[in-house]
NUKOLZA-518533 format. One line per field, with one value per residue (C-alpha): residue in one letter; x, y, z; residue number from 1. Coordinates in steps of 0.001 Angstrom, whole numbers, m for minus. Example, Ala and Ser with C-alpha at 12.3 -4.5 7.8 and 13.67 -1.06 7.14 Angstrom:
<recs>
rest: (A S) .
c1: (12300 13670) .
c2: (m4500 m1060) .
c3: (7800 7140) .
nr: (1 2) .
</recs>
This chain:
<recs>
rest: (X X X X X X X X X X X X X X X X X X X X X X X X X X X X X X X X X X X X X X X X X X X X X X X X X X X X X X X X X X X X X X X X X X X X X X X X X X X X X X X X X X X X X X X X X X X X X X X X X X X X X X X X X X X X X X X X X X X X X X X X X X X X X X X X X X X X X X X X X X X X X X X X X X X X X X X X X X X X X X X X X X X X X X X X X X X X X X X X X X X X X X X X X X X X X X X X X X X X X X X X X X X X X X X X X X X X X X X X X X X X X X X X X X X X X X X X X X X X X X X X X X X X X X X X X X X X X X X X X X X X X X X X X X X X X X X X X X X X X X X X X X X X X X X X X X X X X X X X X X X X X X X X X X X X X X X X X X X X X X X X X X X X X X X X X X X X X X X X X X X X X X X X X X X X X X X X X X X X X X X X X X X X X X X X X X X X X X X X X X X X X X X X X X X X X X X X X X X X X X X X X X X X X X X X X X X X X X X X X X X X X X X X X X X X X X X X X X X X X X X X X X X X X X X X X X X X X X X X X X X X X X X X X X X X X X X X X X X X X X X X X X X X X X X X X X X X X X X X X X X X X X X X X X X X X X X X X X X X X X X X X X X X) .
c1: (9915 12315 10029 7065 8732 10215 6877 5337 8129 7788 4199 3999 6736 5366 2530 4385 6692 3333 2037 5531 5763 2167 2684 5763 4641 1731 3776 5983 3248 3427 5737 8709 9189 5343 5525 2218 1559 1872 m795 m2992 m1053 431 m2013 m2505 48 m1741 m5047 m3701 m2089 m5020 m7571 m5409 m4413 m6027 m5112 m6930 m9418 m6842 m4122 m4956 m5979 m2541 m1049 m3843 m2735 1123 801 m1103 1664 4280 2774 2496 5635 7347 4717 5397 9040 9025 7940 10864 9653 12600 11183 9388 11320 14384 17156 16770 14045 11439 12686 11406 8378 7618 7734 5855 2877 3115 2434 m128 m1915 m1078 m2158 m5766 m5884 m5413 m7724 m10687 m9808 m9066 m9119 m8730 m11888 m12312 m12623 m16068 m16821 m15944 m17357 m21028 m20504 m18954 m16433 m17825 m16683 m13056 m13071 m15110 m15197 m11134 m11753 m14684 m12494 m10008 m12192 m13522 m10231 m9303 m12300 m11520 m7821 m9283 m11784 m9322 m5735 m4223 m1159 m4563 m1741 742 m1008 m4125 m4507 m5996 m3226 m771 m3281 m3917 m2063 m4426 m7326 m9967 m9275 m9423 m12707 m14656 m12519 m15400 m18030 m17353 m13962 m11480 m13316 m14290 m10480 m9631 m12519 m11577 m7408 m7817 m10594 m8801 m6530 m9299 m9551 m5857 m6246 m8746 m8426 m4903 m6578 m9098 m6266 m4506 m7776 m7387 m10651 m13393 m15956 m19195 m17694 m19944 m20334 m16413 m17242 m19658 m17710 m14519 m16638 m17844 m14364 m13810 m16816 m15645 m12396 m14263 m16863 m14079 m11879 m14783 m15390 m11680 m11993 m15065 m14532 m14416 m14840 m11942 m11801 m13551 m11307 m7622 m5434 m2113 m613 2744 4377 7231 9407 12686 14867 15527 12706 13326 15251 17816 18171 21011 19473 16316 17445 19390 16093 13928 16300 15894 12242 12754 9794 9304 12434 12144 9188 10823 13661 11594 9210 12726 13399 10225 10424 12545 10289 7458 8966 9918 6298 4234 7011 5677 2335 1498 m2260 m1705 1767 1312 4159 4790 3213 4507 6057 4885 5027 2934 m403 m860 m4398 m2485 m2154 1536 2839 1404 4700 5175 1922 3091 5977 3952 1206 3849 4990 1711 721 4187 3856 351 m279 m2525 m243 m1011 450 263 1172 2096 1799 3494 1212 2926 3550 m255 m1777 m607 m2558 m2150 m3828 m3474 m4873 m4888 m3175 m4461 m2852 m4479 m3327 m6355 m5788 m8462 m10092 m8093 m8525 m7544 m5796 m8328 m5987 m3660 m737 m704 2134 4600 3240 240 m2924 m4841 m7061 m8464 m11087 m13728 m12764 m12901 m14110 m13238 m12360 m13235 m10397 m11448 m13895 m12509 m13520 m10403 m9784 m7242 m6177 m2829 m389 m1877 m5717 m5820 m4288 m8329 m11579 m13468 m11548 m11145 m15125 m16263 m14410 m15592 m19239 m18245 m17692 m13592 m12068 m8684 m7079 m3949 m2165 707 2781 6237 6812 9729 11288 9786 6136 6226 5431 2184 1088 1846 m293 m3654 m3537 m4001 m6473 m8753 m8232 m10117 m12116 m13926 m12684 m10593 m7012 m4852 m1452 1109 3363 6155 9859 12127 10390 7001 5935 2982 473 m2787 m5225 m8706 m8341 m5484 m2616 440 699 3753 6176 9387 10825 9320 12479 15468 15370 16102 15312 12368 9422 6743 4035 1669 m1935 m4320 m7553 m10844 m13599 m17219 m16308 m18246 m19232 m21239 m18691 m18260 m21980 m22303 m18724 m17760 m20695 m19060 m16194 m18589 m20943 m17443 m16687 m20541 m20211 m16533 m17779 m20671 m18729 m15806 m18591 m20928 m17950 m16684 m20448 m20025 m17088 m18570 m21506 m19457 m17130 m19812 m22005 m18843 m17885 m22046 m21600 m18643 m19628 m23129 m21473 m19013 m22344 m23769 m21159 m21700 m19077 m17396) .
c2: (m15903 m16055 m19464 m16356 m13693 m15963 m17311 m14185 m12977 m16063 m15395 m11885 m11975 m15113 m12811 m10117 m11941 m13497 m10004 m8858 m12383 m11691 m8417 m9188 m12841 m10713 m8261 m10482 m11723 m8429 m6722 m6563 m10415 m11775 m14894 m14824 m18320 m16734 m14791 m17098 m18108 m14650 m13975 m17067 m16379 m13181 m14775 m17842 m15517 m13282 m16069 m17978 m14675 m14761 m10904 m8692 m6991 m4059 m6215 m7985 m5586 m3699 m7168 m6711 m3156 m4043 m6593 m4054 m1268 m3582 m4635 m919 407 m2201 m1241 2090 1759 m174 2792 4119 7436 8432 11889 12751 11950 9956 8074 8573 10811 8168 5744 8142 8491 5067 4258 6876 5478 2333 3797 5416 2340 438 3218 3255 m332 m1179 1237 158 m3611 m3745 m6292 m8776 m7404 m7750 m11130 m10256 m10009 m13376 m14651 m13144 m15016 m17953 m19791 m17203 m14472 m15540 m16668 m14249 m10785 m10072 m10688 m8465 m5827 m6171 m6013 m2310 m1189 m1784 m142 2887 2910 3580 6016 7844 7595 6360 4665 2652 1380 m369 m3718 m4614 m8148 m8971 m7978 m10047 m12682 m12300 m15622 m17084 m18965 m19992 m16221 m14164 m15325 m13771 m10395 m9889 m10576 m7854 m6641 m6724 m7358 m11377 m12087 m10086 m11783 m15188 m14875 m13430 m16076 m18738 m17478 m17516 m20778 m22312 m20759 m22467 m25607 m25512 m24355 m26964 m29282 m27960 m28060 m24352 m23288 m21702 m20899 m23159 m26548 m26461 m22988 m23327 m26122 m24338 m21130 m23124 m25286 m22078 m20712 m24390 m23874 m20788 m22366 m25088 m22402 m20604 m23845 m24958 m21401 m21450 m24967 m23921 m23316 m19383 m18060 m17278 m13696 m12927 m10793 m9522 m5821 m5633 m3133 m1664 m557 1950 2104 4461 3141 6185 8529 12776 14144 11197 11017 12789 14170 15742 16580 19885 20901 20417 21554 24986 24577 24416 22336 23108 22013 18962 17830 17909 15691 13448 12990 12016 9809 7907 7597 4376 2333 4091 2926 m573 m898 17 m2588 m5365 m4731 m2660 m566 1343 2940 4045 6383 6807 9625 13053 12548 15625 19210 21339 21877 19300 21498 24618 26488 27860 24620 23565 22410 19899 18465 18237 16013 13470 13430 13272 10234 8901 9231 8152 4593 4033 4077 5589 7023 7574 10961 11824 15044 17482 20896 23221 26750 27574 26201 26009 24886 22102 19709 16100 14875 12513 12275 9775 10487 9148 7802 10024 12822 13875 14521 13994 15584 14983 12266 13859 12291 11365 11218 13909 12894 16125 15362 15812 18937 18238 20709 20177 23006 20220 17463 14605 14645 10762 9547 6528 6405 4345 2837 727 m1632 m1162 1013 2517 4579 6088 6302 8267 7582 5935 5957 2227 1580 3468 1177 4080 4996 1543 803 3947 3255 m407 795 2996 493 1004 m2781 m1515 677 2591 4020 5331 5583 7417 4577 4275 1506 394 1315 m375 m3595 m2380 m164 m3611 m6094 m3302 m2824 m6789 m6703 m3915 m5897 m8953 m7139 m5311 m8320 m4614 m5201 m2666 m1825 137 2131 3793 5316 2731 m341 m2747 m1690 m4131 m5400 m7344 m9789 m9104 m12027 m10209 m12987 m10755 m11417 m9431 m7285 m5833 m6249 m3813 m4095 m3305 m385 m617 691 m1959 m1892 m4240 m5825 m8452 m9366 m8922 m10569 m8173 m9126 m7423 m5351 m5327 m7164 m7653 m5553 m2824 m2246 m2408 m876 m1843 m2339 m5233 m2921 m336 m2914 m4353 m1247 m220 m3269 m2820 539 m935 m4142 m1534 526 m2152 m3875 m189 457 m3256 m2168 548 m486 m3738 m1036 1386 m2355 m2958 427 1144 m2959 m2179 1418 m543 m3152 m399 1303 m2119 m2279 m1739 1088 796) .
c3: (41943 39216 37458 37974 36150 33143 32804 32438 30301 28229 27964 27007 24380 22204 21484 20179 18438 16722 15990 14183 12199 11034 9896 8172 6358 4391 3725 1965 m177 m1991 m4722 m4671 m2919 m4065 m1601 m2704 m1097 2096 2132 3340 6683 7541 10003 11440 14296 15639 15282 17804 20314 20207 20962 23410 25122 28516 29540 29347 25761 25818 25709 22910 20477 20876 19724 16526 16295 16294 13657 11511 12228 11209 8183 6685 8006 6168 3212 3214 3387 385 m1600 m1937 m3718 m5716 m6116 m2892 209 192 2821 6116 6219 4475 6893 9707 7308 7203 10519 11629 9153 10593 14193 13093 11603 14573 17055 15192 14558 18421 19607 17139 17139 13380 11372 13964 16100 20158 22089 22842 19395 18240 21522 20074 16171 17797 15861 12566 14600 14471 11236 8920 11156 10534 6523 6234 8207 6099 2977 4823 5211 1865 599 2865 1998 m1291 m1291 1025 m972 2464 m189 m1639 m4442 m1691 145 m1780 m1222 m4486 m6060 m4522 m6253 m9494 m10342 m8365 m10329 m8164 m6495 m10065 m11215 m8371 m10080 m12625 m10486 m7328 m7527 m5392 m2104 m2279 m2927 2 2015 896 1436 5402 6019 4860 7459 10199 9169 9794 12763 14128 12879 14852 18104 17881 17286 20299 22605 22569 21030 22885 20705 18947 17145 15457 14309 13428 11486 9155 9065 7912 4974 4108 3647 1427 m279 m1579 m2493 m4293 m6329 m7816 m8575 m10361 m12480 m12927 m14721 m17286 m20885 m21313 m24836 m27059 m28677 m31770 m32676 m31600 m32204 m32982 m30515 m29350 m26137 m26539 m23400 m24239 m21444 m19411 m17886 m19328 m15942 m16671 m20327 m21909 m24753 m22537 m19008 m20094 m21887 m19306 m16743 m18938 m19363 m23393 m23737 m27231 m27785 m25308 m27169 m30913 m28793 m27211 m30525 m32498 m29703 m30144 m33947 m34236 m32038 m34097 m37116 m36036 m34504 m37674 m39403 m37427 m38071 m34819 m35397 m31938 m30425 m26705 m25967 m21834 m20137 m20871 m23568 m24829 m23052 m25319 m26618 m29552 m30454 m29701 m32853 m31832 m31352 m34716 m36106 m33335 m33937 m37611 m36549 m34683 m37262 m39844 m38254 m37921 m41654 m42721 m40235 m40464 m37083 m34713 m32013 m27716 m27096 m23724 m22839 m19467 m19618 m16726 m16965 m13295 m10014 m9800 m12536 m15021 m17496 m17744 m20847 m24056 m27476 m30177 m33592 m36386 m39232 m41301 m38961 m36848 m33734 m31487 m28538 m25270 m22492 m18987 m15674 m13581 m10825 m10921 m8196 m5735 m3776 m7146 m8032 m10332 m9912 m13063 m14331 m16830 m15724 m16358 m20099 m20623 m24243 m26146 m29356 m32669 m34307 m37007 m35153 m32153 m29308 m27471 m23997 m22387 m18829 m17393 m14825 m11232 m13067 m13049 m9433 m8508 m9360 m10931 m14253 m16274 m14930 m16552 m19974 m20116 m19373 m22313 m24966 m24402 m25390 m25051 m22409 m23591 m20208 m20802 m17339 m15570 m12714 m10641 m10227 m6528 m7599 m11364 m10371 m7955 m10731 m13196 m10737 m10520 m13952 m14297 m11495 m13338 m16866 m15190 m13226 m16601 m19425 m20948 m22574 m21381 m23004 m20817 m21735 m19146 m19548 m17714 m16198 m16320 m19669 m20962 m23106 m20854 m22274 m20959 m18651 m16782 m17686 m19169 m22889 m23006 m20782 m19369 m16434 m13637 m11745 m14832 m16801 m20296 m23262 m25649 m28113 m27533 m29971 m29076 m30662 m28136 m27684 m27930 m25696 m25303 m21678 m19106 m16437 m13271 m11182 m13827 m13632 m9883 m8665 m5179 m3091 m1413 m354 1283 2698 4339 5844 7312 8725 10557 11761 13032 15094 16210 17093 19154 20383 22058 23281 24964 26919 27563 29533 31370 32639 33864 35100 37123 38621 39472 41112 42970 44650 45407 47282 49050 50098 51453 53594 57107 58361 61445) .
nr: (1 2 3 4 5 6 7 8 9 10 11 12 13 14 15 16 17 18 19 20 21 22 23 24 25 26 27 28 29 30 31 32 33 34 35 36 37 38 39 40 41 42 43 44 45 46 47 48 49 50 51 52 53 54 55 56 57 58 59 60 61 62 63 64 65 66 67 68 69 70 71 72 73 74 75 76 77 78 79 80 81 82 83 84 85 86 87 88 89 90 91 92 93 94 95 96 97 98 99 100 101 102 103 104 105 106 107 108 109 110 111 112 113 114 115 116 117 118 119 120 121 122 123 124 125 126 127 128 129 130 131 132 133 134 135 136 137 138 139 140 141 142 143 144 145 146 147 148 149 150 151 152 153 154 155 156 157 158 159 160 161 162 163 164 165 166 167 168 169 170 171 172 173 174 175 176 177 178 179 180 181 182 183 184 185 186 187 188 189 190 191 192 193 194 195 196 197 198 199 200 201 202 203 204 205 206 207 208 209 210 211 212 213 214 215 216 217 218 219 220 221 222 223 224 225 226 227 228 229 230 231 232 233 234 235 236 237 238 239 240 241 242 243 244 245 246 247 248 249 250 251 252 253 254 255 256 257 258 259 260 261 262 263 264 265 266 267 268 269 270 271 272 273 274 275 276 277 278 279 280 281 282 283 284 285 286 287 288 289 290 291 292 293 294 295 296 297 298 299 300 301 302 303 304 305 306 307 308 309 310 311 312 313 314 315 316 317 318 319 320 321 322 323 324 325 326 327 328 329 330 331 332 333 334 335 336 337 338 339 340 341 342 343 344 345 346 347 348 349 350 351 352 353 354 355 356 357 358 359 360 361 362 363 364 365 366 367 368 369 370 371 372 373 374 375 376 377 378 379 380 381 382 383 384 385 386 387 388 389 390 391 392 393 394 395 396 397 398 399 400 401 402 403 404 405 406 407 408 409 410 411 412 413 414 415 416 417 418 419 420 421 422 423 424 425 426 427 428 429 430 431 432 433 434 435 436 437 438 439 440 441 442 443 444 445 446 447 448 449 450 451 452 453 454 455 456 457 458 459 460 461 462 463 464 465 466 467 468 469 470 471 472 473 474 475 476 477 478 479 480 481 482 483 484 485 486 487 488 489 490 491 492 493 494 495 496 497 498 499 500 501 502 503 504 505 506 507 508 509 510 511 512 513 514 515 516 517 518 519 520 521 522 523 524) .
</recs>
């Protein structure tokens, strides 16, 4: 009795031991650790103890749904919102998001789908339904907000080669397909290996040279000749060092709500990277987000706008000045212009994607030109604008070449907010130059690879220039937009959805089966 209940001890825990080791290998494949490498095995110890668990279908999707609730509590703990909630009470925060996840993820058999669903594909079941899941949650993580920044695989790749030319092509979603099928793919090579497999060979066979195929069509894009820029900018990154509520020149202004005064301070602060920029040649200065907090085309404010255009005039330069603007608790503007170096100010850019849960309610909206400077066509994006798919695709369909975003990041989210903005420059062939208080300030070449940067996990203060390549934007992906992502979730609902059905009609099969052989028999 006691070799019985070891056994089944034995049994039941290697499962959930596999389910917690998943969820916590792919969440080290993300910032701030970026095991990156281990991406593409994380899963692999859920997706064995699923398939070789003989209990029963409930059974094993709570194992899914435990490795999914482990991977984004441990996600959304490493948030760390500085400004939000803080301590204990984001630790109670963070696990309660990863029961969540795991409570909907076990009950709809996502990503790793039902038994009976890999039994119906066979050996592509197992291998390609779990990616394509994962590809639809993404997508709805996105659409949604559900913390769409935190845990999107492709950018835990964008190192990758053979994974970031399929960027350009269709976004995000064939990285994300390819990284959790290459997982299906250890996996059952391993159970085949261990005679544990009990699907198609042959089916597995083509559904893992599928997976190497893809491997082998991006390696080989990777290795072409791609075309040098024509042409290049010379721009600069100002990143002060310390964020307004911190610094000690600006935090008893804004503690007062002086912000005329806080925006002559923070304009003076500004002026010797301005200076040293147009000295090395710099033709654009992005200044972080808000680091104005009045009206630049307000005609009472006019002698702040002097300053800056002033400055620009004086330097050459055509200065980012992004700008926040408190009317009440209710209303606020997020916007940015560019100033000239003839002093024009132009007509603003606004935040697409004004952050809600820090107090911004824009009254301002869908304002979103680009802007000639010289021979180049420039846009402008604010704050979390470039961790969405939808803001950078619009100004590359534009004619935008470079992206000025200028950014207020803390420390845990700077390198997230670093690896999308990489993620979107490949995805449209855009440069993007960022632009933030205290950490990942940089300039992107339109390929995504970093041409310059701080450190997204040290504050300090710095003034980057770099010559950036200009490329013609666009691309397949900025002209179709993520119709890979949305055909991955239709097709998640519709599994979850036939796979539930399926139960669904066994269980009733059984129950009418069992009361028809109760009436057969003869009573006494």
């Amino acid at each position: 009795m006691v070799a019985t209940l070891m056994d089944r001890i034995h049994r039941g825990v290697l499962p959930l031991a596999a389910a917690i080791v998943s969820g916590v290998l792919y969440f080290t494949s993300f910032p701030p650790l970026e095991w990156t490498v281990l991406g593409f095995v994380a899963w692999v110890p859920l997706m064995i103890a699923i398939h070789a668990h003989r209990s029963r279908e409930c059974a094993t999707q709570a194992l899914g749904g435990l490795g999914l609730g482990v991977f984004f509590g441990m996600l959304a703990f490493s948030v760390d919102p500085p400004e939000v909630v803080t301590g204990a009470a984001w630790t109670g925060v963070s696990i309660a998001v990863g029961l969540v996840f795991g409570l909907v993820g076990g009950l709809v058999a996502v990503p790793m789908c039902t038994r009976r669903a890999h039994a119906m594909l066979g050996g592509c079941g197992f291998v390609w339904l779990p990616a394509v899941a994962w590809a639809g949650i993404e997508y709805l993580r996105l659409v949604t907000t559900m913390g769409h920044p935190w845990g999107m695989t492709a950018t835990a790749h964008i190192d990758v080669a053979p994974l970031r030319v399929f960027l350009p092509l269709a976004g995000m979603w064939p990285v994300t397909i390819i990284v959790i099928a290459t997982n299906g793919a250890v996996a059952a090579l391993i159970l085949k290996a261990c005679g544990l497999w009990r699907g198609s060979s042959g089916v597995l066979s083509w559904s893992v040279a599928a997976v190497a195929a893809m491997w082998v069509i991006g390696g080989v894009l990777a290795l072409l000749p791609t075309s040098e820029p024509d042409t290049s900018l010379r721009v600069a990154a100002v990143q002060p060092g310390e964020h307004v509520p911190d610094h000690q020149v600006t935090r008893p202004l804004i503690m007062r709500r002086q912000y005329d005064v806080l925006t002559e301070a923070i304009t003076l602060l500004h002026v010797p990277a301005t200076e040293e920029a147009s000295a090395q040649g710099a033709s654009l200065v992005v200044w972080p987000e808000a680091s104005g907090w009045v009206d630049p085309n307000s005609i009472a404010h006019q002698a702040l706008t002097l300053q800056v255009s002033d400055l620009a005039i004086r330097t050459g330069t055509t200065i980012v000045w992004p700008y926040f603007i408190r009317i009440d608790a209710d209303h606020t503007r997020n916007e940015a212009v560019l100033v000239r170096s003839n002093g024009e100010i132009s007509p603003p850019t606004t935040k697409d994607h004004p952050v809600w849960v820090i107090g911004e309610r824009s009254i301002t909206a869908d304002l979103h030109p680009v802007y000639q400077l010289g021979e180049t066509v420039v846009g402008l994006a604010l704050g979390p604008d470039g961790t969405y798919t939808d803001t950078l695709a619009r100004l590359a369909r534009d004619g935008a070449q470079v992206v000025a975003v200028p950014t207020h990041d803390w420390r845990a989210y700077a390198g997230t907010q670093l690896a999308h903005l990489r993620v979107r420059a490949a995805e449209h062939r855009v440069a993007v130059v960022k632009a933030d208080w205290r950490y990942g300030s940089a300039v992107i070449a339109p390929s995504g690879a970093i041409v310059v940067a701080t450190a997204d996990d040290e504050r300090w203060p710095a003034m980057l220039v770099a010559d950036v390549g200009l490329s013609e934007p666009g691309t397949p992906y900025t002209a179709a937009g993520d119709w890979l992502g949305l055909l991955c979730l239709l097709v998640t609902v519709g599994t979850a959805g036939g796979s539930a059905i399926a139960t669904c009609r066994q269980t009733l099969q059984s129950r009418l089966a069992s009361d028809g052989k109760e009436l057969r028999q003869p009573h006494p």
